[in-house]
C-alpha positions as CSV (number, residue, x, y, z in Angstrom):
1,X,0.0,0.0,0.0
2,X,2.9,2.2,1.3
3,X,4.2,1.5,-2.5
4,X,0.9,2.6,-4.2
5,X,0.4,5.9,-2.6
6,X,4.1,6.6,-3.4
7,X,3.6,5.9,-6.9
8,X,-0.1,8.1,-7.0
9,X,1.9,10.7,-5.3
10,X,4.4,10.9,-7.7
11,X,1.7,10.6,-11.0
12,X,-0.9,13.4,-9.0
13,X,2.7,15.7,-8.7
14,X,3.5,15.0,-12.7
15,X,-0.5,16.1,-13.6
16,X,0.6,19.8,-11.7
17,X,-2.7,18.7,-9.0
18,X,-1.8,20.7,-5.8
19,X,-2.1,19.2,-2.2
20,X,0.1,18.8,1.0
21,X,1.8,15.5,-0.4
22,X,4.1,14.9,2.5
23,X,1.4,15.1,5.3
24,X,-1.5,13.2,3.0
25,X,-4.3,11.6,5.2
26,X,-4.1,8.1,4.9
27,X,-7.1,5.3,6.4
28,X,-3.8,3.0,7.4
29,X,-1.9,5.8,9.6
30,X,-2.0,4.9,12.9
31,X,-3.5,8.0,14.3
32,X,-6.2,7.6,11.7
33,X,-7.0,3.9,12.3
34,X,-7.5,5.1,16.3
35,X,-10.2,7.5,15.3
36,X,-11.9,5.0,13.1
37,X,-11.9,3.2,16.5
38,X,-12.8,5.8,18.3
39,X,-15.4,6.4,15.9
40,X,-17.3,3.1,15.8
41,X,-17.2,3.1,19.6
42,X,-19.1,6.2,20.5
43,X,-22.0,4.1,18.5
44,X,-21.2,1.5,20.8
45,X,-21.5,3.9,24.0
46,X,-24.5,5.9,22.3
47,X,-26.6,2.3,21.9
48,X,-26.9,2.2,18.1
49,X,-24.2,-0.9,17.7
50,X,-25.5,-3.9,17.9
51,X,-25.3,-7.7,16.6
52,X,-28.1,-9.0,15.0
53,X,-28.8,-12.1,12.2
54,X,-30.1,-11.0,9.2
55,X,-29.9,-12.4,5.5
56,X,-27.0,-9.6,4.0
57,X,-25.6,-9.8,0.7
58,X,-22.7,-12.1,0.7
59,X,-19.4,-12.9,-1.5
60,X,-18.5,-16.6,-1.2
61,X,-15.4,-15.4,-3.3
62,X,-14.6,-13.1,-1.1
63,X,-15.3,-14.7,2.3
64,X,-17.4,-11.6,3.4
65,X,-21.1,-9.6,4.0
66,X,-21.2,-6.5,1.8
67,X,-23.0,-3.4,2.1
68,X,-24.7,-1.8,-0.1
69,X,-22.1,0.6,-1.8
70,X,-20.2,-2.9,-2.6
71,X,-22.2,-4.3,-4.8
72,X,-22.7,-3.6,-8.7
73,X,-26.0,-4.9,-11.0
74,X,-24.6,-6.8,-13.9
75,X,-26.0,-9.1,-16.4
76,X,-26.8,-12.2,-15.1
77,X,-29.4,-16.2,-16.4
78,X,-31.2,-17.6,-13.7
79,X,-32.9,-20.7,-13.8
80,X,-36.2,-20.1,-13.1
81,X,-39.1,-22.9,-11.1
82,X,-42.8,-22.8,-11.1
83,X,-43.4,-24.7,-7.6
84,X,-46.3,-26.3,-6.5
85,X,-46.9,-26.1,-2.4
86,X,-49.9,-28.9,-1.5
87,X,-52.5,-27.7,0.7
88,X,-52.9,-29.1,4.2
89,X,-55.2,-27.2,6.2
90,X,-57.6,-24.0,6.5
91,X,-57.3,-22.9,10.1
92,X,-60.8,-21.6,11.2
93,X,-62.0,-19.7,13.6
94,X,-64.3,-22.0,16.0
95,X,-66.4,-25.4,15.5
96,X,-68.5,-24.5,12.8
97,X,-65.2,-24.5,10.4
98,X,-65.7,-26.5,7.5
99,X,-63.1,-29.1,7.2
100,X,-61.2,-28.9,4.0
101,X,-62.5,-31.7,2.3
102,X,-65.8,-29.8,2.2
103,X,-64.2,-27.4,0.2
104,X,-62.3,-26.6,-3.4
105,X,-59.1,-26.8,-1.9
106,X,-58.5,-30.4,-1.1
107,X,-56.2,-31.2,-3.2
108,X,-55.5,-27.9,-4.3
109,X,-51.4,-26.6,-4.3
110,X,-50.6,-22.9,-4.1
111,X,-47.6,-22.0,-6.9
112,X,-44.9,-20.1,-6.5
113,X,-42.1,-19.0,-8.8
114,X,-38.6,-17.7,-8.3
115,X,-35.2,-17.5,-10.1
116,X,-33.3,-18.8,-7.0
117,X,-34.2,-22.8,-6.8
118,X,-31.8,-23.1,-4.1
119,X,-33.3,-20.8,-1.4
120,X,-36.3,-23.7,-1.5
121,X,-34.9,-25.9,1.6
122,X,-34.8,-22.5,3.4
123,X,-38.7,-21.8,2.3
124,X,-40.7,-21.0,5.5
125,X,-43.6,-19.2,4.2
126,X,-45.6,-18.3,1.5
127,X,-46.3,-14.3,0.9
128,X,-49.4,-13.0,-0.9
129,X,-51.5,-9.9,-0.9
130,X,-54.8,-8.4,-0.6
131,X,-54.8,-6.1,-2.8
132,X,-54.6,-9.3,-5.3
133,X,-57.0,-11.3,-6.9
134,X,-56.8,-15.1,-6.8
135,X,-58.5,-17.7,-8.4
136,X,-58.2,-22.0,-8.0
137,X,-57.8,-23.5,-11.5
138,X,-58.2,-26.7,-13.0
139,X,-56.4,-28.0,-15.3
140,X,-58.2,-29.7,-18.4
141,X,-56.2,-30.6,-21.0
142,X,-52.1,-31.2,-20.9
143,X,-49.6,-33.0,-23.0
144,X,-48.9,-36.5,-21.8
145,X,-46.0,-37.3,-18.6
146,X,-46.6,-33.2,-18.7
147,X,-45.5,-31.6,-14.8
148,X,-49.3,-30.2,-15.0
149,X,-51.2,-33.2,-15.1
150,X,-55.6,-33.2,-16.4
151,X,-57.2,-32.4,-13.1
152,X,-54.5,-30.7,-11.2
153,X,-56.2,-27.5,-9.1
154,X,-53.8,-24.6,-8.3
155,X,-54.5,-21.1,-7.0
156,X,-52.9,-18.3,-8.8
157,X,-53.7,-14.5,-9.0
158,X,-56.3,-14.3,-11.7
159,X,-53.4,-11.9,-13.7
160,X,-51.2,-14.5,-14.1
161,X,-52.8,-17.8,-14.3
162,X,-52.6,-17.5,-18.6
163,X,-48.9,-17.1,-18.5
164,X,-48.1,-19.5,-15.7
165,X,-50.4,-21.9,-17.6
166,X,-48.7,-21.2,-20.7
167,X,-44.9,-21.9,-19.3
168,X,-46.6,-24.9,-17.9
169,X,-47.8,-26.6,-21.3
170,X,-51.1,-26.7,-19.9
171,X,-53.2,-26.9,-22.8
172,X,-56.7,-25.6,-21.3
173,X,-57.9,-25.0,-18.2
174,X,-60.4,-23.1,-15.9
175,X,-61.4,-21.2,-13.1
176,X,-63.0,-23.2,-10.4
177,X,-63.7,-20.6,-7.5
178,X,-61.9,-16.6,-6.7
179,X,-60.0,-17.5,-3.6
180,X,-60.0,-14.7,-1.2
181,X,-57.1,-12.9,1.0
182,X,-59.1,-14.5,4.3
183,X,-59.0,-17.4,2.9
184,X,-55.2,-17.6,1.9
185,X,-55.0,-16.4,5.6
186,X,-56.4,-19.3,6.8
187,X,-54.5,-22.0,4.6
188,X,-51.4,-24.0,5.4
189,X,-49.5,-25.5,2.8
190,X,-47.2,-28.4,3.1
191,X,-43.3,-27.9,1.6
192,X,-42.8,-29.5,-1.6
193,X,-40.4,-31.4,-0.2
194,X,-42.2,-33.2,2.8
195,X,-41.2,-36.7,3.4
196,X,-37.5,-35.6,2.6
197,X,-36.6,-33.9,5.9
198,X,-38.8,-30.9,5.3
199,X,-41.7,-32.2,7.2
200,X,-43.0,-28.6,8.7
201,X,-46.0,-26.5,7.7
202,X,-46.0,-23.4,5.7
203,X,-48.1,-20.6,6.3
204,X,-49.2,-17.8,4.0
205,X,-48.8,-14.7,5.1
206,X,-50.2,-11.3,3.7
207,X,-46.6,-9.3,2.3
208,X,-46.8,-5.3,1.0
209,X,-44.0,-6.3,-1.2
210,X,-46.5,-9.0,-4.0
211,X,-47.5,-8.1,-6.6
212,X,-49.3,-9.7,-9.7
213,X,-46.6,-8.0,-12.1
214,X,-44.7,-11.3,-12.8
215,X,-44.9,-14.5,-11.7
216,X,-48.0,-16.3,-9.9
217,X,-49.1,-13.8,-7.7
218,X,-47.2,-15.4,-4.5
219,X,-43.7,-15.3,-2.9
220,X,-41.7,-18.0,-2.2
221,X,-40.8,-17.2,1.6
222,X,-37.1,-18.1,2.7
223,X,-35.8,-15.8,5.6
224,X,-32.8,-16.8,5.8
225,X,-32.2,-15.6,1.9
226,X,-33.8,-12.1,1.2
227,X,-34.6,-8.8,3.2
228,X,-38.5,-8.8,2.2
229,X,-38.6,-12.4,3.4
230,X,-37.1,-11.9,7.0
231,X,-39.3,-8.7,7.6
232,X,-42.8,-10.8,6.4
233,X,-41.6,-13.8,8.6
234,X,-40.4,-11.3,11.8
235,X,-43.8,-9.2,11.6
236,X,-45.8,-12.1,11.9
237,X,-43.6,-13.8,14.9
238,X,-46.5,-13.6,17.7
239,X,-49.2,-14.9,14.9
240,X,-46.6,-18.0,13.6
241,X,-46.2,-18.9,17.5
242,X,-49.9,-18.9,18.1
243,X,-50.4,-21.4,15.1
244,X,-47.6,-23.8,16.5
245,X,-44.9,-22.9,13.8
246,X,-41.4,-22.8,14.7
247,X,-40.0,-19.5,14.1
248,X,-36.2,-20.2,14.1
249,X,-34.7,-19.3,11.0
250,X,-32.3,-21.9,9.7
251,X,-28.8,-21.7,8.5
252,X,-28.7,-23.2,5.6
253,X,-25.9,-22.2,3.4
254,X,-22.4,-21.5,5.1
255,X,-19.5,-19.0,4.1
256,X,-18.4,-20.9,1.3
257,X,-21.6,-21.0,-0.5
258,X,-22.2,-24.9,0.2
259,X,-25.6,-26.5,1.7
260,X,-25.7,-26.9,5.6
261,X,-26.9,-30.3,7.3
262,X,-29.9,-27.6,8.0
263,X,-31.0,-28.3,4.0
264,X,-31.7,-32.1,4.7
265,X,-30.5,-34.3,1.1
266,X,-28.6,-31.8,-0.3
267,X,-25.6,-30.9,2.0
268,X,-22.1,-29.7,0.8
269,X,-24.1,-29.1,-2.5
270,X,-22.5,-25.4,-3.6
271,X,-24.8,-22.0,-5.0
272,X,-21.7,-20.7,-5.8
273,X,-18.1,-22.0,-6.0
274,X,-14.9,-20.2,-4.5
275,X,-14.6,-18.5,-8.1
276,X,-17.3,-17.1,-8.6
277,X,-18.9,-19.8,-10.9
278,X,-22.5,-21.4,-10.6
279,X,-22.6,-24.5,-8.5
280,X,-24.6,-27.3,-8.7
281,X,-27.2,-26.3,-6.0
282,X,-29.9,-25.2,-8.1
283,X,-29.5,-29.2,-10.5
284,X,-29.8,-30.9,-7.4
285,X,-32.9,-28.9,-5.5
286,X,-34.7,-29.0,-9.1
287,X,-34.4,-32.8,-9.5
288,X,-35.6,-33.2,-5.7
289,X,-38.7,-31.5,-6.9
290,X,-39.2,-33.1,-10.2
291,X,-39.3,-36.3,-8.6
292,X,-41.3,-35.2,-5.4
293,X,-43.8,-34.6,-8.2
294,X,-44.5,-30.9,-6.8
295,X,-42.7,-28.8,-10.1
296,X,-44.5,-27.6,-13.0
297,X,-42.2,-25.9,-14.8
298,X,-38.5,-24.4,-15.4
299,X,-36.7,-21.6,-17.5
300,X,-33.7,-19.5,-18.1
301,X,-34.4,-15.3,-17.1
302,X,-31.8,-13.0,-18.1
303,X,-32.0,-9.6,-15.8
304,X,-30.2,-7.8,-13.6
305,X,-28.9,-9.8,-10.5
306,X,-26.4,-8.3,-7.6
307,X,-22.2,-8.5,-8.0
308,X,-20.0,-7.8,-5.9
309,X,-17.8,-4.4,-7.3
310,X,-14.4,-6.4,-6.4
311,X,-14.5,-9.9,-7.6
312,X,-16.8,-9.1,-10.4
313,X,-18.8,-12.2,-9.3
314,X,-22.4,-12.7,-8.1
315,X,-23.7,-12.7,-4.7
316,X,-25.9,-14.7,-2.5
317,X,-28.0,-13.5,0.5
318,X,-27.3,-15.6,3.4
319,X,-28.1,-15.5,7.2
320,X,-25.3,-14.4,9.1
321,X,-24.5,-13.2,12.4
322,X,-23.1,-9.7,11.5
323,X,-22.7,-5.8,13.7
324,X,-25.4,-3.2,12.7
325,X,-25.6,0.3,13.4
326,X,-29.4,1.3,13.7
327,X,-30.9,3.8,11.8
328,X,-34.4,4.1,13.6
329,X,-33.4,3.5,17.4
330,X,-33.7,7.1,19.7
331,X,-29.8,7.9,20.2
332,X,-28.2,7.4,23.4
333,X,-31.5,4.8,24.1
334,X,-29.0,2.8,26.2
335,X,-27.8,0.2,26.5
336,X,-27.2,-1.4,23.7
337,X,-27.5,-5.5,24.2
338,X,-27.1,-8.4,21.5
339,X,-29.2,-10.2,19.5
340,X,-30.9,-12.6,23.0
341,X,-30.5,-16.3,22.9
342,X,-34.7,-16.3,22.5
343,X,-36.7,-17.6,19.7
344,X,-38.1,-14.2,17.4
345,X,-37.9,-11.4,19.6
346,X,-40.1,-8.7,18.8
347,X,-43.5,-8.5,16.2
348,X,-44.3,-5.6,13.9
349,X,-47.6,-3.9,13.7
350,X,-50.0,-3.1,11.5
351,X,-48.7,1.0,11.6
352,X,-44.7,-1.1,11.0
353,X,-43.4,0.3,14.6
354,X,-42.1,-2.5,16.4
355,X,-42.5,-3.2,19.8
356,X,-40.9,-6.0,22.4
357,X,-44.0,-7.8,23.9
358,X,-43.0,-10.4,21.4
359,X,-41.0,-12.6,23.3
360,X,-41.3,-16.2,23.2
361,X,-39.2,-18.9,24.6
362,X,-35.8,-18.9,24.7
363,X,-34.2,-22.4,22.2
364,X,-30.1,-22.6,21.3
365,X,-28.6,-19.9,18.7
366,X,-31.9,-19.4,17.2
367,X,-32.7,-15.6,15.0
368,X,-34.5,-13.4,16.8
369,X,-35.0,-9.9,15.4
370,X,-31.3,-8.0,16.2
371,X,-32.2,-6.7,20.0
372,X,-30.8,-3.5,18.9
373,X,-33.9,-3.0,16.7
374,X,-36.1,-3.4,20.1
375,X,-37.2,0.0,20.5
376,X,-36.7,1.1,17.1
377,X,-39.4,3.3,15.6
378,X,-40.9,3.8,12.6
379,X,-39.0,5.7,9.5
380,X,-40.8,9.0,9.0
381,X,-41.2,9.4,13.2
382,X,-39.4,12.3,14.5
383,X,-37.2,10.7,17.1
384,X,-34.3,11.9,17.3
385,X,-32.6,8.6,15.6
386,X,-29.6,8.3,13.0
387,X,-32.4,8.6,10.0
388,X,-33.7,11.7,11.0
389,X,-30.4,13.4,11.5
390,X,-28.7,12.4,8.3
391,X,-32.5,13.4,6.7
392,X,-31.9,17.3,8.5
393,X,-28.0,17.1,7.5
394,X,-29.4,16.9,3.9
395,X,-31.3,19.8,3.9
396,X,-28.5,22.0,5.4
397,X,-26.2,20.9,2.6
398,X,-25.3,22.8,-0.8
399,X,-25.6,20.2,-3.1
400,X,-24.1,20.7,-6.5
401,X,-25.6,19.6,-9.0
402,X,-29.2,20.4,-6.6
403,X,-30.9,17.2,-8.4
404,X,-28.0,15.5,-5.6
405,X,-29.9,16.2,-2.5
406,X,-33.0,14.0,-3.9
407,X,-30.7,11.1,-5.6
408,X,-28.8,10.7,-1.5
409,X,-32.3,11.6,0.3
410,X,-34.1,8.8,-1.1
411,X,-31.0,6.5,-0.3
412,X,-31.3,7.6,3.1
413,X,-34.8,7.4,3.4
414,X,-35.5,4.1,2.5
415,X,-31.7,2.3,3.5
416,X,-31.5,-0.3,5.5
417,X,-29.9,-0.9,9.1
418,X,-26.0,-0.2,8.4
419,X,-24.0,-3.4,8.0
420,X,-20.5,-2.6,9.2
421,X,-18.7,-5.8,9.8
422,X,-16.6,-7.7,7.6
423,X,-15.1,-11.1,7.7
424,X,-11.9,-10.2,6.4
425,X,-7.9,-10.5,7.7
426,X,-7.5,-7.0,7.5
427,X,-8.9,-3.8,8.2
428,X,-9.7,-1.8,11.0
429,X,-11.5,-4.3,13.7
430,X,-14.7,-3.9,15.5
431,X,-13.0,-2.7,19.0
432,X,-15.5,-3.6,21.3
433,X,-15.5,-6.5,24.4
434,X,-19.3,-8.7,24.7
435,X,-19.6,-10.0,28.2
436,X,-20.1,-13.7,27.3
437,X,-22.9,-14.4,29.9
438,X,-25.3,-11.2,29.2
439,X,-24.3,-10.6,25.7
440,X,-23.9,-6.4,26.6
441,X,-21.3,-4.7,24.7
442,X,-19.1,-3.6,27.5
443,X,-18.8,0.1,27.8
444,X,-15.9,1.8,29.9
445,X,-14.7,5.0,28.6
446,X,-11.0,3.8,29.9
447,X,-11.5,0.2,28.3
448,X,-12.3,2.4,25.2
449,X,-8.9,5.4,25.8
450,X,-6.9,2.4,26.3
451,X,-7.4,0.7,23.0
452,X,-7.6,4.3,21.2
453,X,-3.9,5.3,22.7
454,X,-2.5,1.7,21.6
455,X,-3.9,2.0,17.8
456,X,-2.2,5.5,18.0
457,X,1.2,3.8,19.0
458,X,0.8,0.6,17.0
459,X,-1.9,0.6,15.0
460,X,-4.8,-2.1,14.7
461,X,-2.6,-4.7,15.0
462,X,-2.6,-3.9,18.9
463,X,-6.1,-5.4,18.7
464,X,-4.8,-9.0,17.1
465,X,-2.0,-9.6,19.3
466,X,-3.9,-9.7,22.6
467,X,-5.6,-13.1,21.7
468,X,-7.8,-12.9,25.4
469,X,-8.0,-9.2,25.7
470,X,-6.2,-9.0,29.0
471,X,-4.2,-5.7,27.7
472,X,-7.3,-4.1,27.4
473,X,-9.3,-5.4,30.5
474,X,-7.1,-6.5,33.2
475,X,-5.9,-3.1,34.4
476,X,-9.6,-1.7,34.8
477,X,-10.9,-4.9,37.0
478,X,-12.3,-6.7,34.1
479,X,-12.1,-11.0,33.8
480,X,-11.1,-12.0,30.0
481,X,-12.6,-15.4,30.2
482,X,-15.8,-13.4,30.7
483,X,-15.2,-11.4,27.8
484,X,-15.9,-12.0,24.1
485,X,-13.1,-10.3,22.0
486,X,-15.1,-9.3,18.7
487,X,-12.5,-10.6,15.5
488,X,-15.0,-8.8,12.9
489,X,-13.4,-5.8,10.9
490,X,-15.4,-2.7,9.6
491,X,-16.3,-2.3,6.7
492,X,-14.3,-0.1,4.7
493,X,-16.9,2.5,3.8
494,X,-16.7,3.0,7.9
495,X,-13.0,3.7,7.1
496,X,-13.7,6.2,4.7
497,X,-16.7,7.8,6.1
498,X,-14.4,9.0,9.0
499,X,-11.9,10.9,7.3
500,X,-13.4,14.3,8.7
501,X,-12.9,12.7,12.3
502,X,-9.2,12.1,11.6
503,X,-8.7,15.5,9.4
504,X,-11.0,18.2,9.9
505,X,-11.5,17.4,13.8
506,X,-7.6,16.3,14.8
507,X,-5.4,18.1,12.6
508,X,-4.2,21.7,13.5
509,X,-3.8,23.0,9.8
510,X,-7.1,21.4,8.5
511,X,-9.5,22.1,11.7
512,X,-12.9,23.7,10.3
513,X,-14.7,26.0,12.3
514,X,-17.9,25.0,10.6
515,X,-20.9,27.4,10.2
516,X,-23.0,25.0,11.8
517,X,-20.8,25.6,15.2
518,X,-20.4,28.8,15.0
519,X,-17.4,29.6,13.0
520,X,-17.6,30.9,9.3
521,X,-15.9,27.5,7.6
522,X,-17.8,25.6,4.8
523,X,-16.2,22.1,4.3
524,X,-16.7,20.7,0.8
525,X,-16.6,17.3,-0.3
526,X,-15.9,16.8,-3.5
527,X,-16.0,13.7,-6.2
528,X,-18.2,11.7,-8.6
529,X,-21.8,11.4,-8.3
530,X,-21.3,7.5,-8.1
531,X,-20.4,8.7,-4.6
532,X,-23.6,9.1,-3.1
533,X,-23.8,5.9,-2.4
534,X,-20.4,5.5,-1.2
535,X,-18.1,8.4,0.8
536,X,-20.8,10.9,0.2
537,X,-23.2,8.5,1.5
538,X,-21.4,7.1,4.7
539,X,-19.6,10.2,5.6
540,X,-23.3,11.5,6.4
């Protein structure tokens, strides 16, 4: 690296650009990796840190979660599966219920489609909406040995049920009964796999996020593999518990992109090998289904799928225990605990606020909702959380060109909770000690001076070479065998979205005496628009 700036230096010099080039600001000085540190613990001591699970874009090349700003949409063929989910049940509301052989559905399957085959051993759920129409079908005519046998019944939104037909090689068919959002609300399917290890029921739940745009008019539910998923399946914890369905997530792909013994038959089967090329997961999970009898049909999409901006190669969302920073918890709402050891820890309601009388009981490692979003309110509140200030900073900003301030306040406005840890040898590390027994992030200013003065002296490394953290605990009364040293590194869009801290705030020939304190000083950052997603973006 040391080589690389040198060489910049030189070429910047030769191009006549003028800056201080023998005081630069560099991410790896030692005073600036201390800030960074410094940095990411006042989030720690202000409550907004936290470890959660959550499905986050990941790079089996690369060994790591990425954040948004990491990841590039390129050109990309899926295999695409129409999947057929047999009815089991209609849960009713007292004795007078009809039992489901008294009505169209016996027999019936609910179909789904999706361009990720492999996410179906992590299916949990099936996502619809009321704002669609659905209808149960028949099928009346179809090509010999075809998937979508004569007589076959499937409910599909009324939009759709021509083109999913039509991919099927169904021939002719017709509308039996509409099917109404109550009743979808009522229905339990069974997983197209039962009988193969996936012997659990799955519910539908009502999603904002279907459509009847594309495919059948429902969602294929996996948790564990997309954002959407995970908040359907978390808002609907306390309703899930009361119908007896286990709401542990499951881990079913690992860091290297290969099948967990948590996807029962198809274990060390790989999404995604270690370059970046298509495994065979997707062969395997489509055979499964082919000869469980409960696939109807198959293609190849072209469109736009996520890539990670380094390796070039696609991603995967996967479950992983990663650090957040939270954008809708009040500021300085402390403490800040871990993820519990409990099953899902809060529900949603209807309004989308999110409140903790969720609880249930508490089962080994399962994936409750990250305890740092306990307490978290609703975007568009006027709490004073992370959100809202970033959403005020914008407004007090010059923004040039002015069509800027929408392009970064719509990032803002609808991002995500902030994934800032990395799985990665290098970088600057996640400097903070988790009591092993309560799972808080330990909090001592002197703990947190300590570790600040060493990264000044010796950089990060200081953080490595104490394997038990007894540098940083012993002298202030603390046991390191009831201390959890965090490994995880930041990501490096923390790095960069601290220069100010380590420039404009340390150094006595840059310090700004900003208008907003005071002073007359307007600080200007200045690059490419691509930037608002990156240093523009997490520098705010």
């Amino acid at each position: 690296a040391e080589h690389w700036v040198d060489v910049q230096r030189t070429e910047f010099k030769r191009l006549g650009v003028e800056g201080d080039w023998d005081d630069p600001y560099l991410t790896m000085a030692y005073p600036a990796e201390a800030q960074i540190a410094r940095e990411i613990m006042k989030f720690a001591q202000n409550g907004m840190l936290y470890r959660g699970s959550k499905p986050v874009m990941w790079s089996v090349v690369e060994k790591t979660a990425l954040a948004e700003a990491e990841v590039e949409y390129e050109e990309h063929v899926s295999d695409t599966i129409f999947v057929a989910f047999p009815v089991q049940q209609m849960v009713g509301d007292g004795p007078g219920w009809p039992p489901l052989d008294a009505l169209p559905f016996a027999g019936a399957s609910v179909v789904i489609w999706t361009t990720t085959p492999w996410t179906i051993p992590g299916n949990r759920a099936i996502s619809y909406s009321h704002k669609v129409a659905y209808g149960l079908y028949k099928v009346t005519a179809a090509p010999e040995n075809n998937w979508a046998k004569v007589g076959a019944t499937y409910i599909l939104a009324k939009n759709l049920a021509e083109s999913v037909f039509k991919a099927a090689k169904v021939e002719a068919f017709e509308l039996v009964a509409d099917v109404t959002a109550e009743q979808l609300a009522s229905l339990t399917t069974a997983h197209p796999l039962r009988g193969h290890g996936y012997d659990f029921d799955v519910p539908l739940l009502d999603g904002d996020h279907v459509t009847d745009d594309a495919g059948t008019g429902f969602v294929h539910t996996a948790p564990s593999h997309g954002r959407e998923d995970f908040d359907v399946w978390m808002a609907n914890g306390r309703q899930l518990t009361e119908r007896g369905i286990e709401t542990r997530i499951p881990y079913t792909v690992d860091a290297d992109g290969r099948f967990t013994k948590e996807a029962p038959g198809f274990e060390g089967a790989q999404v995604i090998t270690d370059k970046g090329d298509k495994g065979n997961a997707n062969d395997v999970v489509i055979k499964a289904l082919v000869e469980a009898g409960n696939i109807i049909a198959r293609g190849r999409l072209k469109h736009q799928y996520p890539h990670s901006w380094r390796s070039k190669k696609p991603v995967i969302f996967r479950n992983t225990p990663q650090w957040f920073i939270a954008m809708d918890k009040p500021i300085g709402s402390f403490p800040s605990p871990l993820a519990g050891e409990g099953g899902i820890a809060s529900a949603m309601t209807d309004e989308g606020s999110r409140d903790a009388s969720g609880e249930v009981g508490a089962t080994p490692h399962p994936n409750p909702l990250p305890q740092g979003e306990r307490g978290q309110v609703a975007p568009g509140h006027n709490a004073d959380t992370l959100r809202n200030r970033a959403l005020k900073a914008i407004k007090e900003t010059e923004w040039v060109p002015a069509a800027g301030e929408n392009r970064i306040t719509g990032m803002i406005a609808n991002r995500p909770d902030w994934v800032v840890s990395r799985q990665r040898a290098w970088g600057v590390p996640i400097t903070v000690f988790v009591q092993k027994e309560t799972k808080d992030i330990l909090v001592d200013d002197r703990v947190n001076a300590a570790i600040a003065e060493a990264f000044e002296a010796e950089g990060a490394d200081a953080w490595f070479t104490d394997l038990d953290g007894a540098r940083f605990l012993k002298p202030f009364g603390y046991d390191p065998a009831q201390y959890e040293r965090v490994t995880d590194v930041l990501d490096v869009w923390f790095d960069s979205g601290s220069t100010h801290a380590f420039t404009l705030e340390k150094r006595a020939d840059l310090r700004a005496r900003r208008r907003g304190d005071g002073g007359k000083d307007r600080v200007m950052y200045l690059e490419g628009s691509d930037q608002h997603r990156g240093w523009f973006h997490s520098s705010l």
